[in-house]
N, C-alpha and C positions, 0 to 999 in steps of 0.2 A: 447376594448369594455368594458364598465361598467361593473361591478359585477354584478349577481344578487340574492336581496337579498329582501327577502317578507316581509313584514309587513302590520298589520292589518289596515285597512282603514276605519274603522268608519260605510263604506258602506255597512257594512255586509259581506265581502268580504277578501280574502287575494289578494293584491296587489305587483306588482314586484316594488321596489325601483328606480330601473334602468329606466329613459324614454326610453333608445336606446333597449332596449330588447322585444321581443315580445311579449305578454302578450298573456294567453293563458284566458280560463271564467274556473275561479277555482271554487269548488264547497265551498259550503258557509259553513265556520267554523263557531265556537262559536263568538259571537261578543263580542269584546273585551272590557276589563275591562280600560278604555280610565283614564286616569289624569286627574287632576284640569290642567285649563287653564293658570294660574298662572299670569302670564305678559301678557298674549297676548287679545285678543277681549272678551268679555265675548260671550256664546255661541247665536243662535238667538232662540227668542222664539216666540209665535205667538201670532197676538194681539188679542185683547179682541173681546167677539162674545157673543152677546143675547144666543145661544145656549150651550158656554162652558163648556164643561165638569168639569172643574177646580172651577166649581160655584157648583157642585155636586158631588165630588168624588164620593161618596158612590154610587153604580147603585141603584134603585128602587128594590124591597124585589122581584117583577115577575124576573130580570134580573138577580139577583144575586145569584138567585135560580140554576142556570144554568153553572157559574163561577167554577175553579177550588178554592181550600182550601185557599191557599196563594195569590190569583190574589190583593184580597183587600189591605191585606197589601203594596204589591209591587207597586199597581197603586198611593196609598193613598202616598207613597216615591215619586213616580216620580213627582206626580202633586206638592206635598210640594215644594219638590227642583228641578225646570224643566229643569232649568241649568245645574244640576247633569248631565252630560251624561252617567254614569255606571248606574244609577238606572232605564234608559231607558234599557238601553241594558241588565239587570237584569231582566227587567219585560218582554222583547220581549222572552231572552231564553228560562224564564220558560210559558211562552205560544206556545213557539214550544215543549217543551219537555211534557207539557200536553197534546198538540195535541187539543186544544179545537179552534172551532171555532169564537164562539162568542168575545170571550177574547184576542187570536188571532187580530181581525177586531180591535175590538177595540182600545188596545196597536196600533198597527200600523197606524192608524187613526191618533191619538194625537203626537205618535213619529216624523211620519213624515211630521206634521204640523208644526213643531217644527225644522226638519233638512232634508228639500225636496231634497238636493244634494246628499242623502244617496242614490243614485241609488240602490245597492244591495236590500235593503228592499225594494223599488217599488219591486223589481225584486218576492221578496218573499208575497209579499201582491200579485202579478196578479196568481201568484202559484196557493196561497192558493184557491183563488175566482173560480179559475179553476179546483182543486181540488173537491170543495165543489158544481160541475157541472154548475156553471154560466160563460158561456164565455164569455158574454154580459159585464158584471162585470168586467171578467180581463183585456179586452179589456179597456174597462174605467180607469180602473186601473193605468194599460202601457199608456195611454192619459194624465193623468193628470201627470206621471211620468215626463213624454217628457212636457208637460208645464213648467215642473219645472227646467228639465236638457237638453236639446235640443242636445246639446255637444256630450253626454252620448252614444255613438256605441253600450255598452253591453245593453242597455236598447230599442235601436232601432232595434238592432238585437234580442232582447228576444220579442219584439213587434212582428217583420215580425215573426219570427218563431211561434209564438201564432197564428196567421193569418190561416199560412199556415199548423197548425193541426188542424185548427176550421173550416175552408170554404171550403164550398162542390164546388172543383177545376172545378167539371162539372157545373157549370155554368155560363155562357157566362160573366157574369160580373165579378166573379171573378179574373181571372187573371190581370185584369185591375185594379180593387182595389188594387191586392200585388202591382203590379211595379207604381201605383199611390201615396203606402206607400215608396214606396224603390224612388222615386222621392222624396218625401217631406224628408225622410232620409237625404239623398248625399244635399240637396238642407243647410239643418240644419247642417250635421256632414260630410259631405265630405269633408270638406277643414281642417278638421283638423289633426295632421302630424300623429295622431294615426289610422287615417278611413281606413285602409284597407280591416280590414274584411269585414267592410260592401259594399265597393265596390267592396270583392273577391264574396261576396255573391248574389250579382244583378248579375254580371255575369255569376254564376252558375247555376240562378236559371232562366236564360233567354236563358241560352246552353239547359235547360231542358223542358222548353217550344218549342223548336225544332228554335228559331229566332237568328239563328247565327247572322244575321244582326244588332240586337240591340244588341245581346252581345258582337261583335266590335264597337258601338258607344258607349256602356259603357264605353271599355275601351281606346276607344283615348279621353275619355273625361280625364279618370283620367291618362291618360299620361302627363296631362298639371298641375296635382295638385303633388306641393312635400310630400311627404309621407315616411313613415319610410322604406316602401316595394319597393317602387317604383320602382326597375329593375324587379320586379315577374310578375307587369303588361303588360312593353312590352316581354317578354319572352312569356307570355299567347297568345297577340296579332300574333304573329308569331308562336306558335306552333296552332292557330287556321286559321291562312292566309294559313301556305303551308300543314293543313292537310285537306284542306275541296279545294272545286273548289273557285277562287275570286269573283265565281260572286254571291257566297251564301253567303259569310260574309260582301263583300263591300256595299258602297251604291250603287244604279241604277245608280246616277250621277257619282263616282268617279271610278267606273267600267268600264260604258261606253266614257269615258274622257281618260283611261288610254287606255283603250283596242284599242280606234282609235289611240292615238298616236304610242303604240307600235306597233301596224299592219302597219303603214306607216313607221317606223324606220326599222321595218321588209322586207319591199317590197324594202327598200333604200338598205339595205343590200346584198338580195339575187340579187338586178341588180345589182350592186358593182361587184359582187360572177359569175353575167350570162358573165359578160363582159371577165373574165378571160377563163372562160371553150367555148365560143363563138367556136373556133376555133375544139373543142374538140368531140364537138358534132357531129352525125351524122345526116347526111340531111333529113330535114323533121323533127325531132323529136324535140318535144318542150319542154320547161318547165315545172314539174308536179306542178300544181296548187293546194290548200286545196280547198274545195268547199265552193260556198258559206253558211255562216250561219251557217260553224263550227271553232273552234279552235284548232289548235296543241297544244299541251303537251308545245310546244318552248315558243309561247304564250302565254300561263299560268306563266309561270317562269318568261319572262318580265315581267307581270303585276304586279305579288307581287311583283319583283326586285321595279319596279315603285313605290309601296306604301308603301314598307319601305325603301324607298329613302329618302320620304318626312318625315316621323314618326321620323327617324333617329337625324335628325334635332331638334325636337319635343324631344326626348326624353334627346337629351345631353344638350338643355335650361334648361328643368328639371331636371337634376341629379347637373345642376350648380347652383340651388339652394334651393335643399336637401342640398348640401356641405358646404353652406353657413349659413344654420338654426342647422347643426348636432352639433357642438359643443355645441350652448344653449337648445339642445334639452337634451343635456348630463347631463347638468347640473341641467337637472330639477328631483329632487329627488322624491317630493309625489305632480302629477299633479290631485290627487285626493281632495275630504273634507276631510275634519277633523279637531274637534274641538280641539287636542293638536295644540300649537302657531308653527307656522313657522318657524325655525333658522334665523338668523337674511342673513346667508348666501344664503339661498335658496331661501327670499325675493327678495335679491338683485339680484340675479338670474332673476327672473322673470320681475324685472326692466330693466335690461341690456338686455333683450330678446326684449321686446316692444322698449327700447330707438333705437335700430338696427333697427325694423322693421318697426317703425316712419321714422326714417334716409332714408331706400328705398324708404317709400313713398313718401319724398320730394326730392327727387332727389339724395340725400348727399351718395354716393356708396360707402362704407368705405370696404375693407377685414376684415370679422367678426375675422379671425386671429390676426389684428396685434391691434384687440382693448384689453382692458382690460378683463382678466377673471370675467364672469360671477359667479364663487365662489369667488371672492378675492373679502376681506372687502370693502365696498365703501359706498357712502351716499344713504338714500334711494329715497330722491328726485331726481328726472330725471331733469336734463338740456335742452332734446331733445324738440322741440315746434313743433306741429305739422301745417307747411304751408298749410293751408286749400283749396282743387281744389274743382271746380267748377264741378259739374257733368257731363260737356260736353269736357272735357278735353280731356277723350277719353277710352278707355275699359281697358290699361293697368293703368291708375289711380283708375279705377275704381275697378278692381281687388286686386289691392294692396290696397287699402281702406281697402277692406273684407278680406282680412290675416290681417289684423290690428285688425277689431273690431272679427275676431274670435281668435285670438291670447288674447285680452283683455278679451274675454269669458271663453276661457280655464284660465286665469290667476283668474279671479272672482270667478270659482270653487274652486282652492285652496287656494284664500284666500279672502274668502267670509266677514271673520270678519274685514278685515282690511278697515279700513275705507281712506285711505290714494288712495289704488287703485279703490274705485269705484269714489274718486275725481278726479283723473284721467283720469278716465274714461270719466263723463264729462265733462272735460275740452274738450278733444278730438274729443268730438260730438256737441262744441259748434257751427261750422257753419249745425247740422241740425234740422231739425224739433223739435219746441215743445212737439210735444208729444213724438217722441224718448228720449226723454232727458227724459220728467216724466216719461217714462217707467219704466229708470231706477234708478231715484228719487224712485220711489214705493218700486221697488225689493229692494230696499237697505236700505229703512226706513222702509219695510213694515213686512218684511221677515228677513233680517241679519242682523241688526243695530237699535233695539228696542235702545240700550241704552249708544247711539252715538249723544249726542244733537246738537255738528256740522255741521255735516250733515242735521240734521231734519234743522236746520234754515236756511241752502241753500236752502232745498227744498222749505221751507213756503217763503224764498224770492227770490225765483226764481216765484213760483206762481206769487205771490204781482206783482212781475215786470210785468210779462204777463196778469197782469188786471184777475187770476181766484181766487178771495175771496175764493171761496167755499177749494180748492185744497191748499190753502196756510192755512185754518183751520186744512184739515188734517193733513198737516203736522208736524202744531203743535201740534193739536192733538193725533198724532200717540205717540209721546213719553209723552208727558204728563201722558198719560190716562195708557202708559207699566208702570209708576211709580206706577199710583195709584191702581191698582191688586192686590190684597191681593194675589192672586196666580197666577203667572203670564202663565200659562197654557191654553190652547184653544182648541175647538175639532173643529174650523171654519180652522184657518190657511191660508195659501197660497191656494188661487183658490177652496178653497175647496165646491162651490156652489154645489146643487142637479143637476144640467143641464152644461155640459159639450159640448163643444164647439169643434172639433177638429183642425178646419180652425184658433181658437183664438189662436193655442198656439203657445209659443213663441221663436222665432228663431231670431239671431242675424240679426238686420237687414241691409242688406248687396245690 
């Protein structure tokens, strides 16, 4: 198994090097003093906004009234060079080490307008807002977080757990909204090989609701998704099948389906059983019968036998491929942001992972073994072309689609500046929908690729082609206009409207 070995992640956060290791929610160190980018993407910055802060460094003489000593200097650094990523992380520490609010907000505001994948700082902006007694606030917070990172488990898990210290449990709607949020979760970040906790965490928090029932459909649901954990779940599944009765965990249908067949398997048996002792008996006495409308203890033990009959099956499809993904899983060193450049190894990593999981989805069954190491040098263009199915092909196409474009998602995180993978990306998405595609035409010209004209002119000619003038302006517009900024700074950013949507945000669409 991997080393592991921590390094600072940009997100505010220390992070385990190793994918294969478990990752625990470490508590947030100093944010690190990150390098120039050098060769790799320049960092993304946010575009221009009627409101921009970068149009006024300086706050108004009432605002600044209120500021720590040093905030000006530091903010008036960041805004200059916004690309600098250490005089962000300069200006964020000494607003935690003041402790001040206002300045605080602030700084984090424009930071994370600037690098929305920093999950840890959502993490610490919903803190704060919560801190400062507005749950309403962090809650928005944690929303606009998840619009930005959907991916992000510690950020959907730092969401439900904010939930679940803010809402008064007593009442009737509540519980409905947590596992309405733990739905929209698993629905965004379930499939990805990291999701366990937060499918350890629905589970737990649905044993505590007293529904053992929906705490076994949680977890044969996630018995079908490969995960780094994946034997912890069916081990759960069965130490909650033979410690409760079956008919409190199963469902009504697969209870009452088992429970008839084994009571006839049963009744087969003990005639088998009457035919030998026949002789043995004494006259007149009969067979002791169970009464109706109850079960023996015997009964019980077929049933479970019966439904980890079925799971069993279930479970070793799945572990055959976890075995198949663990090697590229290995290889992936910082599946996190960060504006330092990617080794040219760990790129290629993340190509040879998608070239594989393209290969499944067109049929092409390779052993992930006998291909080429994922760290060993290679070109960074993929060869692999993705046979594009038809929707109605059928559920296992349709599944492996969605390990593809959330595999693509997890790959966007880490390398958000590379412009090479979000072409790729559409390439991949070319049999769907228009607006899937400007989706992610936007995010990639809108938000990480200010200063990538490449790309902007796919996007304005991809518009063009589909006849939307207005949409092929911005596109060219988007980079034009990051040129013309005297400071290329924003306090608008990614999504950052007054009115927040939660239904809008954005999840791989699958």
């Amino acid at each position: 198994m991997a080393a592991e070995v921590l390094e600072m992640s940009g997100n505010g956060e220390l992070e385990q090097t190793s994918a294969m290791d478990v990752s625990e929610d470490p508590p947030p160190p100093p944010p690190e003093i990150s390098e120039e980018n050098g060769g790799a993407a320049v960092v993304p910055e946010a575009p221009a906004d009627p409101d921009s802060l970068s149009e006024a460094p300086a706050a108004d003489n009432a605002e600044r009234a209120g500021l720590p000593s040093d905030f000006e200097c530091l903010w008036t650094a960041a805004n200059n060079n916004p690309q600098d990523f250490t005089s962000w992380t300069d200006l964020l520490q000494y607003c935690e080490q003041e402790g001040n609010f206002t300045a605080s907000r602030r700084a984090l505001e424009a930071f994370l307008a600037r690098y929305p994948l920093c999950y840890g700082y959502w993490k610490k902006y919903a803190d704060l807002e919560r801190r400062a007694g507005d749950n309403s606030k962090a809650e928005e917070v944690c929303i606009r977080g998840l619009k930005a990172i959907s991916l992000s488990v510690d950020l959907w898990i730092h969401y439900i757990n904010l939930l679940l210290g803010t809402l008064d449990m007593n009442l009737s709607d509540s519980p409905e909204r947590i596992r309405s949020v733990f739905e929209d979760a698993v629905v965004a970040a379930g499939l990805d090989f990291h999701s366990d906790r937060l499918w350890d965490l629905y589970v737990e928090w649905e044993k505590e609701q007293g529904n053992m029932k929906k705490a076994a459909a949680v977890l044969d649901r996630v018995l079908k998704v490969p995960t780094q954990l994946y034997n912890t779940h069916y081990d759960k599944f069965k130490e909650n099948l033979n410690n409760n009765p079956p008919k409190e965990v199963l469902s009504s249908e697969e209870y009452e389906e088992l429970r008839a067949l084994c009571r006839q398997s049963q009744k087969a048996e003990r005639a088998e059983q009457a035919q030998e002792v026949e002789e043995e008996r004494p006259p007149g006495e009969e067979e002791p019968t169970t009464p109706e409308g109850t079960d023996s203890e015997e009964l019980m033990q077929k049933i479970r036998e019966q439904a980890l009959l079925h799971r069993d099956k279930v479970y070793q499809d799945n572990e055959a491929e976890v075995r198949k993904r663990w090697h590229f899983e290995e290889a992936i060193k910082r599946p996190y942001f960060h504006v330092k450049p990617l080794d040219r190894l760990q790129l290629q990593a993340w190509h040879s992972y998608l070239d594989w999981e393209i290969a499944e989805l067109n049929g092409d069954h390779k052993d992930p073994a006998a291909q080429s190491d994922p760290n060993q040098e290679g070109t960074e263009e993929s060869e692999v072309t993705p046979q594009h199915h038809e929707a109605s092909t059928g559920d296992s196409v349709a599944r492996d689609d969605c390990r593809v474009r959330i595999l693509f998602e997890r790959c966007l995180i880490a390398c958000a500046l590379y412009e090479e993978v979000w072409t790729r990306y559409i390439q991949y998405l070319e049999p769907q929908s228009v607006d899937v595609k400007r989706a992610v035409y936007k995010r990639a010209c809108e938000i990480h690729l200010h200063n990538k004209p490449n790309i902007h002119m796919q996007w304005a000619t991809f518009e063009e082609r589909h006849g939307t003038d207005t949409s092929a302006q911005a596109g060219y517009g988007a980079y034009s206009s990051w040129y013309q900024q005297p400071q290329y700074g924003s306090y608008g950013g990614y999504g950052y409207q007054n009115t927040w949507n939660y239904n809008q945000a954005y999840y791989p669409p699958c």
